[in-house]
C-alpha positions as CSV (number, residue, x, y, z in Angstrom):
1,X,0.0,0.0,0.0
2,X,1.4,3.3,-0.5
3,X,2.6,5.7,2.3
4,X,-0.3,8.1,2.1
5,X,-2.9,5.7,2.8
6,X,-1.3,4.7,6.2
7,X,-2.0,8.0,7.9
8,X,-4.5,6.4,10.4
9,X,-2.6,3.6,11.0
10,X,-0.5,4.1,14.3
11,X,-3.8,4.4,15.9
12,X,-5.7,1.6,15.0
13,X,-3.8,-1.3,17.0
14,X,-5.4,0.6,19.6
15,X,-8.5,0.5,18.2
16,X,-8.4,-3.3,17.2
17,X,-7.5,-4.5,20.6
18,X,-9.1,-2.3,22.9
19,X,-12.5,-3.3,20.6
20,X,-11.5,-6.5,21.7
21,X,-10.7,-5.6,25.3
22,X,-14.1,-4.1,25.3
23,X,-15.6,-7.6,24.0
24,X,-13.8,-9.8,26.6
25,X,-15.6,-7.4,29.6
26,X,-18.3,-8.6,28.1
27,X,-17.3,-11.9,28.3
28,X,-16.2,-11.4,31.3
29,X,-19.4,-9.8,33.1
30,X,-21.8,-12.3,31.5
31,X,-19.3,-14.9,32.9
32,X,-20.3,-13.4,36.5
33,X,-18.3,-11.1,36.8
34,X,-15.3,-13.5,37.6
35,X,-12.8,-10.8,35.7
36,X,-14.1,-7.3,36.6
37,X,-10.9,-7.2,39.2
38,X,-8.7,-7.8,36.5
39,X,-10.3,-5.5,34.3
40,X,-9.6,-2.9,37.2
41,X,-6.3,-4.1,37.7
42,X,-5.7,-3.0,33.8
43,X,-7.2,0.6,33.7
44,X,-5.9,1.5,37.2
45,X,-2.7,0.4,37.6
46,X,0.6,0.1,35.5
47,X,2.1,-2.7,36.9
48,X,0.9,-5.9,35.6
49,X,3.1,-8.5,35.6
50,X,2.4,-11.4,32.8
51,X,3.2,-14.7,33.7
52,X,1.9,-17.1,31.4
53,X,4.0,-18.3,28.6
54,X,1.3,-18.5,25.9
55,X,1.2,-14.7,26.2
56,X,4.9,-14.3,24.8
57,X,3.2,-16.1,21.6
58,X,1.5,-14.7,18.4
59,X,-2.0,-15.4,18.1
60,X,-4.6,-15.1,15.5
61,X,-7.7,-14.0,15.9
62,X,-11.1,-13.8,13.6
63,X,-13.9,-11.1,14.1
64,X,-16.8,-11.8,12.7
65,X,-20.3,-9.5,12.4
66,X,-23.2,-10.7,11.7
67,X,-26.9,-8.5,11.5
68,X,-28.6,-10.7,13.8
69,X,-32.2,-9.4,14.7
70,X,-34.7,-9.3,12.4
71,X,-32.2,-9.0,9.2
72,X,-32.7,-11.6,5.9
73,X,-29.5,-13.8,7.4
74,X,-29.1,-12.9,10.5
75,X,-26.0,-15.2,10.9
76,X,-24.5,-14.2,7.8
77,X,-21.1,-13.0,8.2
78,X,-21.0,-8.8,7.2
79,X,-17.9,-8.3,8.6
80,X,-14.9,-10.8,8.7
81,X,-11.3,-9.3,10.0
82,X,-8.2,-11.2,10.3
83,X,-5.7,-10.4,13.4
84,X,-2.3,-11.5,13.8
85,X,-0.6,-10.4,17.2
86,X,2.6,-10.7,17.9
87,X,3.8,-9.3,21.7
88,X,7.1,-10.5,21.2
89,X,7.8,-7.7,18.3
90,X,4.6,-6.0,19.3
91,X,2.9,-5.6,16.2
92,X,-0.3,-6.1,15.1
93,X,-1.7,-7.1,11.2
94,X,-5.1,-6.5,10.5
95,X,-7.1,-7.9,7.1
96,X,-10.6,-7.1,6.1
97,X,-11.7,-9.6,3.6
98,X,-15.1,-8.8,2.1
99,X,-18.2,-10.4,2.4
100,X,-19.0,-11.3,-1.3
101,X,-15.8,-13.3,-1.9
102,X,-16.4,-16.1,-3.6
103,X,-15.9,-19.3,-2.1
104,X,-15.5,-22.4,-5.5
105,X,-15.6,-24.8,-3.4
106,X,-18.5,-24.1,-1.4
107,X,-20.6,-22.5,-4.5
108,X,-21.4,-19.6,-2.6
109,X,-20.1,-16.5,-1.1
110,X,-17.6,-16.5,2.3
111,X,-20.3,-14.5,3.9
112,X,-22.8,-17.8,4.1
113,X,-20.2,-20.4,5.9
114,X,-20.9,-19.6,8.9
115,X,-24.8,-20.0,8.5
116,X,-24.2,-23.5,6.6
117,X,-22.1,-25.0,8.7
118,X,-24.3,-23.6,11.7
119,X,-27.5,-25.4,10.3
120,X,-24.9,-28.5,9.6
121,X,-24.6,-29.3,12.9
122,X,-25.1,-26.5,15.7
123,X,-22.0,-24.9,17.5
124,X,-19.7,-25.6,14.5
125,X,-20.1,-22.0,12.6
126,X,-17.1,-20.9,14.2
127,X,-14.7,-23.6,13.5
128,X,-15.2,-24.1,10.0
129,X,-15.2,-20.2,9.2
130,X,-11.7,-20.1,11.0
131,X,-11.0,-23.1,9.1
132,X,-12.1,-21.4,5.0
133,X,-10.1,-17.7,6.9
134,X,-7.4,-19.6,7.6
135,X,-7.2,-21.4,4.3
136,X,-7.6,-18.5,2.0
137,X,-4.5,-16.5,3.9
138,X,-2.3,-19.6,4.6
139,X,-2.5,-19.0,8.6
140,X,-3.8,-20.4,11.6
141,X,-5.9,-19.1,13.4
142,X,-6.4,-19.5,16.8
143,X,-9.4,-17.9,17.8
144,X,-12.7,-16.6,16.5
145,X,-15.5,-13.5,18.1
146,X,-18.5,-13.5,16.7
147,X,-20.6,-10.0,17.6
148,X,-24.3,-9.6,17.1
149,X,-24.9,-5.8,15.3
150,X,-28.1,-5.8,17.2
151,X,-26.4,-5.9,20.2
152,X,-23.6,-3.5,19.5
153,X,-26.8,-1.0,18.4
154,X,-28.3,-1.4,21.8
155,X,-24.9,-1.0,23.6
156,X,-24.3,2.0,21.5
157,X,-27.6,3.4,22.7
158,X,-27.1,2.6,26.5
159,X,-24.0,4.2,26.5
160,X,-25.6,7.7,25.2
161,X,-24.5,7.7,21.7
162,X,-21.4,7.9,19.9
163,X,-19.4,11.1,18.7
164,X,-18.2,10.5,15.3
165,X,-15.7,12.3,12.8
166,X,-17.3,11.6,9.5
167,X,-14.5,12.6,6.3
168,X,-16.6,13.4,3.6
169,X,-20.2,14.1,3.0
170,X,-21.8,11.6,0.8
171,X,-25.3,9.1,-0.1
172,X,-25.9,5.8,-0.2
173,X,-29.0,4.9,-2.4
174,X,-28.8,1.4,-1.7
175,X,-29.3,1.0,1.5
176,X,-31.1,-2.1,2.4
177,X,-34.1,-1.8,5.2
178,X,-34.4,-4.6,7.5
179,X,-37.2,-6.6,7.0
180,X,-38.2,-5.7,3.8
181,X,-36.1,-8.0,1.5
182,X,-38.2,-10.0,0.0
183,X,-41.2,-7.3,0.2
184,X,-43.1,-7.3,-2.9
185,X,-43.4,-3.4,-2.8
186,X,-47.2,-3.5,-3.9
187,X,-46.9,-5.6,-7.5
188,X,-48.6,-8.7,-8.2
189,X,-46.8,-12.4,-8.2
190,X,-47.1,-12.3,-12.2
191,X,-45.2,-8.8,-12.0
192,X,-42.6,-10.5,-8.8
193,X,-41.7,-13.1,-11.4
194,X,-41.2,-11.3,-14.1
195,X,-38.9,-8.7,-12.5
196,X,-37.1,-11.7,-11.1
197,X,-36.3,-12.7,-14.8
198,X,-34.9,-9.6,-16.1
199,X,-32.6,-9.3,-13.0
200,X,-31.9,-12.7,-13.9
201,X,-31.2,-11.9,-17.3
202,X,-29.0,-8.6,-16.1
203,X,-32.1,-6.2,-18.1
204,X,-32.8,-4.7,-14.4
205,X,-31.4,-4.6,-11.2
206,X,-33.3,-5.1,-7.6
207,X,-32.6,-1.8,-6.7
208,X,-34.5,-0.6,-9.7
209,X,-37.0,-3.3,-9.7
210,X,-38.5,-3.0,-5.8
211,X,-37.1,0.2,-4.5
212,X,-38.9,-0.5,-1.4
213,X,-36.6,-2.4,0.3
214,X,-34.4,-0.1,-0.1
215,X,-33.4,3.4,2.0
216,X,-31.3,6.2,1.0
217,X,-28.9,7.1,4.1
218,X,-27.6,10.7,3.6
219,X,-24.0,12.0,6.2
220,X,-22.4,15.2,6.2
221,X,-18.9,15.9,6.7
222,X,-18.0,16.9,10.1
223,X,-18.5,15.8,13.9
224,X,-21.5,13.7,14.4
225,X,-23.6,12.2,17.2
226,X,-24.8,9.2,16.0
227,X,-27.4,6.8,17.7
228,X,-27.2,2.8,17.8
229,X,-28.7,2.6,14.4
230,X,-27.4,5.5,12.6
231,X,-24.1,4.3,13.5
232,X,-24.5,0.8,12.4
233,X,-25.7,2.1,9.1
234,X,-22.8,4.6,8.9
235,X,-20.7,1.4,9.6
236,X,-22.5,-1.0,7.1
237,X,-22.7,1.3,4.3
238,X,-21.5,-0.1,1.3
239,X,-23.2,1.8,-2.0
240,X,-21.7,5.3,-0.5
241,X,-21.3,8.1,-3.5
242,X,-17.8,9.0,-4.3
243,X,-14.7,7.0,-2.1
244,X,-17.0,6.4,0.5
245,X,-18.6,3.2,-2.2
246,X,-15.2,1.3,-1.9
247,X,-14.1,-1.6,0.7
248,X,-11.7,0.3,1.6
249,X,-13.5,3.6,2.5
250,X,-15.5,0.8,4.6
251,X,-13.3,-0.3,6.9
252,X,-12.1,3.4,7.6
253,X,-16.0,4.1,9.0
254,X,-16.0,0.5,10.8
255,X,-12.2,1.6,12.8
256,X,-14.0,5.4,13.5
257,X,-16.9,3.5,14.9
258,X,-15.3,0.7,16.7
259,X,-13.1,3.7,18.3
260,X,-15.6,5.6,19.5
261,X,-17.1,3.1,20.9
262,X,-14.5,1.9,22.7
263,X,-14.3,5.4,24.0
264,X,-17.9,5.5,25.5
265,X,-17.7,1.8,26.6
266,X,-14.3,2.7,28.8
267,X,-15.7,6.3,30.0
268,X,-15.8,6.3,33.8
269,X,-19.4,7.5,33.1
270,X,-20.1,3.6,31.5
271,X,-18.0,1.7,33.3
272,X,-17.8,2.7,36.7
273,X,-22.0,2.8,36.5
274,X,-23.4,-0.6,38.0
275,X,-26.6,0.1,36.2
276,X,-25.2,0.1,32.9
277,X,-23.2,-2.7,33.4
278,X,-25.6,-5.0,34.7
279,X,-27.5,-3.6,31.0
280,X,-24.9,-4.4,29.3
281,X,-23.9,-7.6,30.8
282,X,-28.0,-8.3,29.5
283,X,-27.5,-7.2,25.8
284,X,-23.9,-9.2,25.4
285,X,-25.1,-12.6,26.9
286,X,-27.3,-12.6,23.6
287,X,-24.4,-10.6,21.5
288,X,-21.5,-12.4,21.5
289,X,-19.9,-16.0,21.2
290,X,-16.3,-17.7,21.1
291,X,-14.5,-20.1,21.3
292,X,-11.9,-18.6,24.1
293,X,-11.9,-20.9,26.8
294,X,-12.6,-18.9,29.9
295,X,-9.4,-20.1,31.6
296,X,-8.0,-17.4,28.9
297,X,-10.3,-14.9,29.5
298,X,-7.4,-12.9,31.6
299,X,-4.4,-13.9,29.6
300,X,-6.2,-12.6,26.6
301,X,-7.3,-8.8,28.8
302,X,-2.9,-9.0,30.0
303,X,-2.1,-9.6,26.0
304,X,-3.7,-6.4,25.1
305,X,-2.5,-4.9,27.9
306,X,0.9,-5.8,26.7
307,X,0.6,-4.5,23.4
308,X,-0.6,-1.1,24.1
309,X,1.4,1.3,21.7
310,X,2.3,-1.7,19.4
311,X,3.0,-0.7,15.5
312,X,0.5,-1.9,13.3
313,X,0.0,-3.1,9.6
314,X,-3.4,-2.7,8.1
315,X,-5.0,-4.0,4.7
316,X,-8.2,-4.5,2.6
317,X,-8.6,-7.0,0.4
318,X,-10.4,-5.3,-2.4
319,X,-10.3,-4.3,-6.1
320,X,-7.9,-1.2,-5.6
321,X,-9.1,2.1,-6.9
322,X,-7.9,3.7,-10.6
323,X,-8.4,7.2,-9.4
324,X,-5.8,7.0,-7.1
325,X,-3.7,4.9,-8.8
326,X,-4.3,1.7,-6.3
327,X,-4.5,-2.2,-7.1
328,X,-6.3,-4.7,-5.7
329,X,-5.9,-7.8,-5.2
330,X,-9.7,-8.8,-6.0
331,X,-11.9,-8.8,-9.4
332,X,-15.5,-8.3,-9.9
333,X,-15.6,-11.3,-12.6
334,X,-19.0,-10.5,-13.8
335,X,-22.4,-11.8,-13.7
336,X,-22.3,-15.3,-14.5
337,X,-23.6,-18.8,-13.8
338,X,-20.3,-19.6,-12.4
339,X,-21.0,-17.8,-9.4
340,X,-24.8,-18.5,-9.4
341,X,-25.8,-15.2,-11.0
342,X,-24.7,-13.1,-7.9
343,X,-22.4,-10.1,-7.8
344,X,-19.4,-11.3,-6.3
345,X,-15.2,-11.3,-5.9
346,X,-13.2,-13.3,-6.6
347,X,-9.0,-13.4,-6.5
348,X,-7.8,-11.2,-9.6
349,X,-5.2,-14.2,-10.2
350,X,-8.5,-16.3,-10.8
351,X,-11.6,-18.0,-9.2
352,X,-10.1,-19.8,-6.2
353,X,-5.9,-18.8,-7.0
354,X,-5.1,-17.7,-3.4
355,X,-1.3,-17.8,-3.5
356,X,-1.1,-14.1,-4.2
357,X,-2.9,-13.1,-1.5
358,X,-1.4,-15.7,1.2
359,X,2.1,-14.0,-0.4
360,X,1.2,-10.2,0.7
361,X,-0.5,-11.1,3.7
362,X,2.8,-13.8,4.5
363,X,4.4,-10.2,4.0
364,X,2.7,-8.5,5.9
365,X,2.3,-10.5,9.5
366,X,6.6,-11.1,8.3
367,X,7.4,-7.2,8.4
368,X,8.2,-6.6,4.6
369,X,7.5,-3.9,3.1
370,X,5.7,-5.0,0.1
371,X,2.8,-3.6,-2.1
372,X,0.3,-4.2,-4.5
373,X,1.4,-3.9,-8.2
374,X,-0.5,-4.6,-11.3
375,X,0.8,-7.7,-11.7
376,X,1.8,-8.6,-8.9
377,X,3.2,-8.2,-5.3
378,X,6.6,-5.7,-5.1
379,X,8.8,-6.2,-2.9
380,X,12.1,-3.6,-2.1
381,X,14.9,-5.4,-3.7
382,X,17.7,-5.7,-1.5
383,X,20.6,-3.2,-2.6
384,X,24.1,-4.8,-4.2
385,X,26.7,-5.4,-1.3
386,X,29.5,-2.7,-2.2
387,X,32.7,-4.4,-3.2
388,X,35.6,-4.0,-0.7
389,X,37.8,-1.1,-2.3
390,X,41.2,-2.3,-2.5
391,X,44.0,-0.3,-1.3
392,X,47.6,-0.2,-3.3
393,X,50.8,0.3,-1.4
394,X,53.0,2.6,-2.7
């Protein structure tokens, strides 16, 4: 990536694992409450002495979002990040990959895995999205947090609201309403199936063809106080006008969110509040589930600890942008039967060719400093070692 995009970056380690820091008092409280002295421990008082020897190891982590609620797929993943920490060089790699990559061998997009292998046999969601994750980046990955929007929307709301920085002023058109995606919007079945065939056919679009189930979201540049549901849709936006439409541009709003939120959730207003923490202990036994053993719970809270003010690495997987000159390691590859008629991506290299993107994000987690090219990944070649200069008696 090049230099100028990395202008947030020293603060978002910060943000990643103090998201997650905010996720395991969760854990914690609906636990019982069994680690609110440690949680003390780590906002009032510098001396914490680690002690286990798993926490001088990297681990990997997998967020994953899902709608929840009343949404068309609740369980369906929106958001999937990738986290490699590493306390012993304390850094931190974060990659996004979106929602509509394609997966060949499952015939669908990653975003469904979780909900098949859920309905495939109950509890196993988790371990067979770390499992495709891990497969498409070449890494292990240890762990996996799974976050309910709903609940995050409600959390947002208990703690008053979050105050946003929003960079540019822009629409999103396509903004789909919750409940309403398979609303007729008033036409007959004859009309429903028709329609359905010219999208089909790629005549029409479903935007165009039942507008109802769609909302048009509208932000202004500026500082914003945004609610539990504005934010979310500030967050999920993904048809914004201008840079704001781009993966990229996506995961900038979902770190600005997650920050702020993390501010209000650590305010001594929130957490110091017994009332809103028995609330929120309330909304996150529903919200949130992993597969951390609770034996970790507080080696996980010292890790972050530990890695305060570590340097981090972030990337996007996505299809680059020409305006600025930026590749992508992605392709839209069309509407096709291939991929079942659905707008999806797919590896630029081709449908199911990780090996490109195992080699920037094997560079990344490694410390190179490589980038995206347009056809392929550059890495700094090393300079020639200057020849000894011989010396001549005289």
């Amino acid at each position: 990536m090049r230099s100028r995009r990395r202008r947030p970056v020293r603060n978002r380690v910060k943000i990643a694992l103090l998201c997650f820091f905010v996720v395991l008092l969760g854990i914690g409280l609906v636990k019982g409450g069994k680690y609110v002295p440690v949680l003390w421990d780590l906002l009032f008082k510098k001396e914490i002495q680690l002690t286990t020897a798993a926490q001088d190891q990297k681990v990997n982590l997998l967020l994953l979002g899902v709608g929840g609620g009343t949404h068309d797929g609740p369980d369906l993943t929106d958001t999937i990040i990738f986290a490699s920490i590493d306390p012993n060089t304390k850094k931190v790699v974060l990659v996004s990959i979106p929602r509509d990559t394609w997966v060949p061998d499952l015939g669908a997009k990653i975003n469904t895995v979780y909900t098949f292998a859920e309905q495939k046999e109950e509890g196993n969601g988790l371990t067979a999205t770390k499992a495709l994750v891990g497969n498409i980046l070449d890494q292990p990955i240890d762990y996996a947090v799974k976050i309910d929007f709903g609940g995050f929307e409600k959390m947002v709301d208990m703690a008053g609201g979050l105050d946003i920085e929003v960079d540019n002023t822009f629409d999103d058109y396509e903004y789909p309403v919750s409940g309403f995606e398979a609303d007729p919007c008033g036409v007959s079945e004859e009309k429903v199936a028709s329609l359905s065939a010219e999208i089909a056919s790629g005549s029409s679009t479903v935007v165009n063809a039942f507008p109802c189930r769609y909302e048009q979201l509208h932000f202004d540049k500026g500082p914003q106080k945004m609610n539990g549901e504005t934010a979310l849709k500030y967050v999920r936006s993904r048809h914004g006008t201008g840079k704001e439409g781009s993966d990229f541009a996506r995961s900038i709003r979902q770190e600005k969110v997650i920050a702020a939120f993390k501010d209000r959730m650590l305010a001594v207003d929130t957490f110091l509040n017994p009332v809103k923490l028995v609330n929120l202990m309330a909304i996150l036994q529903d919200s949130i589930k992993t597969d951390i053993k609770e034996e970790e719970y507080d080696d996980f809270i010292k890790l972050g600890k530990k890695m305060d003010g570590a340097k981090m690495t972030s990337a996007v997987l996505d299809v680059g942008d020409a305006s600025e000159d930026r590749f992508g390691l992605l392709e839209n590859p069309g509407i096709s039967p291939e991929f079942k008629n659905q707008w999806v991506l797919s590896p630029r290299t081709g449908n199911g060719q990780y090996a490109e993107i195992q080699k920037y994000v094997k560079c990344q987690i490694e410390g190179i400093n490589c980038s995206i090219g347009k056809f392929g990944i550059m890495t700094p070649t090393p300079l020639p070692t200057p020849r000894p200069t011989q010396t001549t008696n005289n």
